[in-house]
C-alpha positions in Angstrom: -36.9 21.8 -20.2 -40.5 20.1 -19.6 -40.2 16.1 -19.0 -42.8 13.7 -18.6 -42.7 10.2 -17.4 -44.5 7.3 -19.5 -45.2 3.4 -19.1 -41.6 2.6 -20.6 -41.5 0.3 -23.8 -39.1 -3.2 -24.0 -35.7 -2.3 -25.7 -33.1 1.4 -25.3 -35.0 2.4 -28.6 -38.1 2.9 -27.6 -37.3 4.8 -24.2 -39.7 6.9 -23.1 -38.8 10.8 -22.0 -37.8 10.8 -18.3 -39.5 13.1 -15.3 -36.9 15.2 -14.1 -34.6 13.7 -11.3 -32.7 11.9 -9.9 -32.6 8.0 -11.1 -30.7 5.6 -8.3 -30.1 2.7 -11.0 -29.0 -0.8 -10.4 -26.7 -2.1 -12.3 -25.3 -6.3 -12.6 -22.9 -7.3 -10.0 -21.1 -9.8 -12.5 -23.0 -11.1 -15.8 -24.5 -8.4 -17.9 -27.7 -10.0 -18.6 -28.4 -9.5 -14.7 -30.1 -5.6 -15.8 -33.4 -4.3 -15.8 -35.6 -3.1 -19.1 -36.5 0.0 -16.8 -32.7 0.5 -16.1 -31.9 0.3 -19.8 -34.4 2.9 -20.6 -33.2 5.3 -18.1 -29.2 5.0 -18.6 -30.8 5.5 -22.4 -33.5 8.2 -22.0 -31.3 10.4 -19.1 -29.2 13.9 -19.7 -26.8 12.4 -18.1 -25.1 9.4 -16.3 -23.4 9.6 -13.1 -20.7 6.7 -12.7 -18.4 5.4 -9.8 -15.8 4.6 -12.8 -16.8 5.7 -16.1 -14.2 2.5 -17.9 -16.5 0.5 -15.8 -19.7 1.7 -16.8 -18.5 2.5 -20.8 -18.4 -0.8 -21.1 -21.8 -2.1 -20.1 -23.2 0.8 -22.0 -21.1 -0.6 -25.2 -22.3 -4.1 -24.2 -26.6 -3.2 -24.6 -25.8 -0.1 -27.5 -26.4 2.7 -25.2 -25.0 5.9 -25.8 -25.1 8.0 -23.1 -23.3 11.5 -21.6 -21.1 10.1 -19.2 -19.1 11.9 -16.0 -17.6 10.6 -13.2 -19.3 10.5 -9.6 -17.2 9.2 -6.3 -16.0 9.8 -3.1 -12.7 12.2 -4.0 -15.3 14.5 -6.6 -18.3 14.3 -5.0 -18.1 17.3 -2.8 -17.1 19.6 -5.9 -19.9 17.9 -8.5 -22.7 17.6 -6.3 -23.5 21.7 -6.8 -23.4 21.1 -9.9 -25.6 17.8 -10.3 -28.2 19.7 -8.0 -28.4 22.8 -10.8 -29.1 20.6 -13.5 -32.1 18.7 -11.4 -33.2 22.5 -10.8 -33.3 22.9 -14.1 -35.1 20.0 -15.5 -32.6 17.6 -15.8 -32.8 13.9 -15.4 -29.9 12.5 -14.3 -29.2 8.9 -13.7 -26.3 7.2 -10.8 -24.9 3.9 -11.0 -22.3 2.2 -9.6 -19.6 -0.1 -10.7 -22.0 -3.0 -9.9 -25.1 -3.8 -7.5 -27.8 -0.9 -6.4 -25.9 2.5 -5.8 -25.9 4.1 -2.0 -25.3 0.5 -0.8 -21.6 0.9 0.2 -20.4 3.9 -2.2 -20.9 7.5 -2.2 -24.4 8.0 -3.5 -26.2 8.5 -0.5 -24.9 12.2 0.5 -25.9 12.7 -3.1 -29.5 11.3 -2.6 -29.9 13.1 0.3 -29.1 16.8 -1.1 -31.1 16.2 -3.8 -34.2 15.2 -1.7 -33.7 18.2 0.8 -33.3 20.6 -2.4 -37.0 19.9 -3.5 -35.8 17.3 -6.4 -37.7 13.9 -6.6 -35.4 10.8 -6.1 -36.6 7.3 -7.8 -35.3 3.8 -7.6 -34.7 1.8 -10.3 -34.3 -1.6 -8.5 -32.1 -4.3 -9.7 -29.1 -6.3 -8.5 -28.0 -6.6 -5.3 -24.7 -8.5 -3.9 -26.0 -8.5 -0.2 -29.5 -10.0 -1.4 -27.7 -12.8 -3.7 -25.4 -13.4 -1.0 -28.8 -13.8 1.7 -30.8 -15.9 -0.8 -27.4 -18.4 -1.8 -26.8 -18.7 1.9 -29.7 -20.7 3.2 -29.6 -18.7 5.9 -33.0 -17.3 7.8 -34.2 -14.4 5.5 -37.2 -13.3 7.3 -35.1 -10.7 9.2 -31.7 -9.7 8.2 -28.8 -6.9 9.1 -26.9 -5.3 6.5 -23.4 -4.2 7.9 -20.8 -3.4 5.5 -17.5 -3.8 5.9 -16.0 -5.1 8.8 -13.3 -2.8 10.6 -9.6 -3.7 9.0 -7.9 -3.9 12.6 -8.6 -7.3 15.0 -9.6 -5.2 18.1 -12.2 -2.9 16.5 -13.7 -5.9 14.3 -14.0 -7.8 17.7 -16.0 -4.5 19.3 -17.8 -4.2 16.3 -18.6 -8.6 16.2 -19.3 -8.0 20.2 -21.9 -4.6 19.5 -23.7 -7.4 16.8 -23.8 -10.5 18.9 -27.2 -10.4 20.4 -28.9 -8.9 17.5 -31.7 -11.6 16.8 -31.1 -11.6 12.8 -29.2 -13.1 9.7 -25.7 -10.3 9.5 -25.0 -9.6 6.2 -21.6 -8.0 5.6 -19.2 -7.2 2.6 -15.2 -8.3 2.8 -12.5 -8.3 0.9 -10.0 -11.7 0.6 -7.3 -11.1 1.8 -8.9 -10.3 5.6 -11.9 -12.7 5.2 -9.9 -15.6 7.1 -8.6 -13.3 10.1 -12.1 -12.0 10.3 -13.8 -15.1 10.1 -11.7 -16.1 13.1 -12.4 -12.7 15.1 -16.4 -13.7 14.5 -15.7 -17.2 15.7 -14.1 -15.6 19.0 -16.8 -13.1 19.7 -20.6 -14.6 18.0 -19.4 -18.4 18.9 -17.5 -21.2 16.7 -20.7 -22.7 15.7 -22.8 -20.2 14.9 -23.7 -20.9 11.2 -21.9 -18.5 8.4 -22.0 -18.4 4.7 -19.5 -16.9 1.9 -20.6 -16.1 -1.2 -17.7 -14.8 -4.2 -18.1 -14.6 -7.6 -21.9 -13.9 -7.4 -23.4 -14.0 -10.7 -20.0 -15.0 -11.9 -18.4 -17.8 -13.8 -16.6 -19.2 -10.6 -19.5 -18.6 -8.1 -19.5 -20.2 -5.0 -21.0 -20.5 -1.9 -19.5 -22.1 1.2 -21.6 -22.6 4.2 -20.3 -24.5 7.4 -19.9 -22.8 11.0 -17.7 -20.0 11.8 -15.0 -22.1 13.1 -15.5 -24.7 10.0 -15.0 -21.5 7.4 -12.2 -20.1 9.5 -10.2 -22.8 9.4 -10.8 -23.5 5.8 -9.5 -20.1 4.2 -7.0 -20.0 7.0 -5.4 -23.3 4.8 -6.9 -22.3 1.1 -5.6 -18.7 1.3 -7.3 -15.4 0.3 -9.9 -16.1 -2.2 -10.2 -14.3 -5.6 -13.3 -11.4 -6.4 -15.9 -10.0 -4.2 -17.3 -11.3 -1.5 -20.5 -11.5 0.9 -20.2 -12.3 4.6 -22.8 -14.1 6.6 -23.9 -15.2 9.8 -26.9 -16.8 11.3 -29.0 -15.3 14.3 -27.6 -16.1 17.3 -28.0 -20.0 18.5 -31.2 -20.9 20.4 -30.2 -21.8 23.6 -32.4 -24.4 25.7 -34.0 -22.7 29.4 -34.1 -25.5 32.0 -36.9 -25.3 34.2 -35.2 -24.2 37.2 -33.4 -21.6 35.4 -36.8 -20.2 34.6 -37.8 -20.5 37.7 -34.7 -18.6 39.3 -35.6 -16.0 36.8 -38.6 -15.3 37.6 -38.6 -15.6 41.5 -36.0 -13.1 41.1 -37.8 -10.5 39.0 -41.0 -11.0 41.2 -39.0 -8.9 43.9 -39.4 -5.7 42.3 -41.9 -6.3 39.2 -45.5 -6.9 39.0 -46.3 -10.4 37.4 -46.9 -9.0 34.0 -43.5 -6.9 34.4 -41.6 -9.8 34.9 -43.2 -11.9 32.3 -43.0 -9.5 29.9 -38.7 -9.0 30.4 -38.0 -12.4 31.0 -40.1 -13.8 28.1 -38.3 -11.1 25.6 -34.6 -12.0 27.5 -35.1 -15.5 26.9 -37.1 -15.8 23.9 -39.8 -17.8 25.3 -43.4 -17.1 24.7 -45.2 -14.4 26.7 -48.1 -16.4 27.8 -46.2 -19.2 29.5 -44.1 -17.6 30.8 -46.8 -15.7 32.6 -48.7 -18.5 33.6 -45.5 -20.0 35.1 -44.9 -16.6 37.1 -48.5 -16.4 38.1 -48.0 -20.0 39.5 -45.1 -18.6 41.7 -46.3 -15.8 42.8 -49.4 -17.7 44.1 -48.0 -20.6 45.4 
């Protein structure tokens, strides 16, 4: 079939004919209002809509009047369907994928999908929209100039430690989904490994009628769902960069006297200013001082 894309009009009525492809389409993460006019046109104007759980996504169709060929997409059918999918973008389809809530391939099976389709020849586009881990970052008032998105957390104590321990030094807000009834034993593993006062957030309900956001350190959160129990819905983890930590002078100087050894002034300036997080240039100007005095 021959498709064309167009600038799309306000409302599902007026959708304009789709390019063939594959369309990654947000969808809201709690109140329905929380949806694109671009998303509506697509779940409107596609052959066909890929869904995590098609109850789920019947009834935000029902809720804006689309009506739209639905089939289930997931993890135990994906394998099977994705032949399939990839025949129909072959042959002009356009095929829209949405999740039960958020921006698909963010923690659900979409991505293998994605992929194939991409190394098959097919054009992929986003329809951008909600997203838990971004609502969690903003509510947070944590740094969100640089931030790590890291899933789920392992289930058992030792491997969420190793996992906490592989994240510790990483120099960014960590962003990770839970579920309630481990968020208190893993707020406590976090404490153990990042620090007790390293700065966290939790955000449930995002979007929700009972949205909240709790900020405090890790130790402060930990003890507080340790007493309050497992909270209710879904739920965003998140911790602040590691804590600055203050570099006396003669630790600097150690430091440096050290590296001077084995490392050209610029070598050692250059390590210990990244190690430390101190700026290059004094840092250099303090080595150049020792080197020459």
């Amino acid at each position: 079939m021959s498709r064309f894309s167009g600038e799309p009009k306000s409302g599902t009525d007026s959708a304009q004919p789709l390019e063939s492809g594959l369309y990654i389409v947000a969808t809201p993460i709690g109140n329905l209002r929380d949806i694109t006019l671009r998303a509506l046109d697509t779940l409107q104007a596609a052959d066909e809509v890929l869904a995590e759980d098609t109850r789920v996504a019947r009834r935000l169709l029902d809720a804006h009047g689309i009506r739209a060929k639905l089939s289930p997409y997931h993890d135990h059918n994906g394998a099977k369907r994705r032949p399939e999918i990839l025949d129909k973008l072959a042959n002009g389809a356009a095929i829209a994928l949405i999740s039960d809530a958020g921006t698909p391939l963010v923690s659900d099976p979409g991505w293998k999908l994605s992929r194939e389709a991409l190394d098959a020849g097919h054009r992929v586009f986003p329809v951008p929209g909600a997203s838990a881990l971004l609502a969690g970052l903003v509510a947070s008032g944590l740094p969100s100039d640089r931030f790590m998105f890291c899933g789920f957390l392992p289930p058992k104590s030792g491997a969420r430690r190793k996992a906490a321990s592989d994240l510790a030094a990483v120099p960014s807000t960590l962003v990770f989904y839970e579920s309630g009834p481990r968020l208190a034993e893993s707020l406590r593993d976090l404490a153990s490994v990042l620090g007790e006062e390293r700065e966290a957030a939790v955000s449930r309900e995002i979007t929700k009628l009972f949205e909240e956001t709790r900020r405090g350190s890790l130790a402060e959160l930990s003890a507080h769902y340790l007493d309050a129990g497992p909270p209710k819905g879904e739920i965003v983890l998140l911790v602040g960069p590691p804590l600055e930590q203050e570099v006396t002078e003669a630790a600097l100087d150690a430091a440096i006297l050290s590296a001077l050894k084995t490392q050209s002034v610029k070598q050692a300036a250059a390590e210990i200013a990244e190690h430390l997080g101190l700026p290059k240039r004094d840092v250099y100007q303090r080595a150049l001082a020792l080197k020459n005095g």
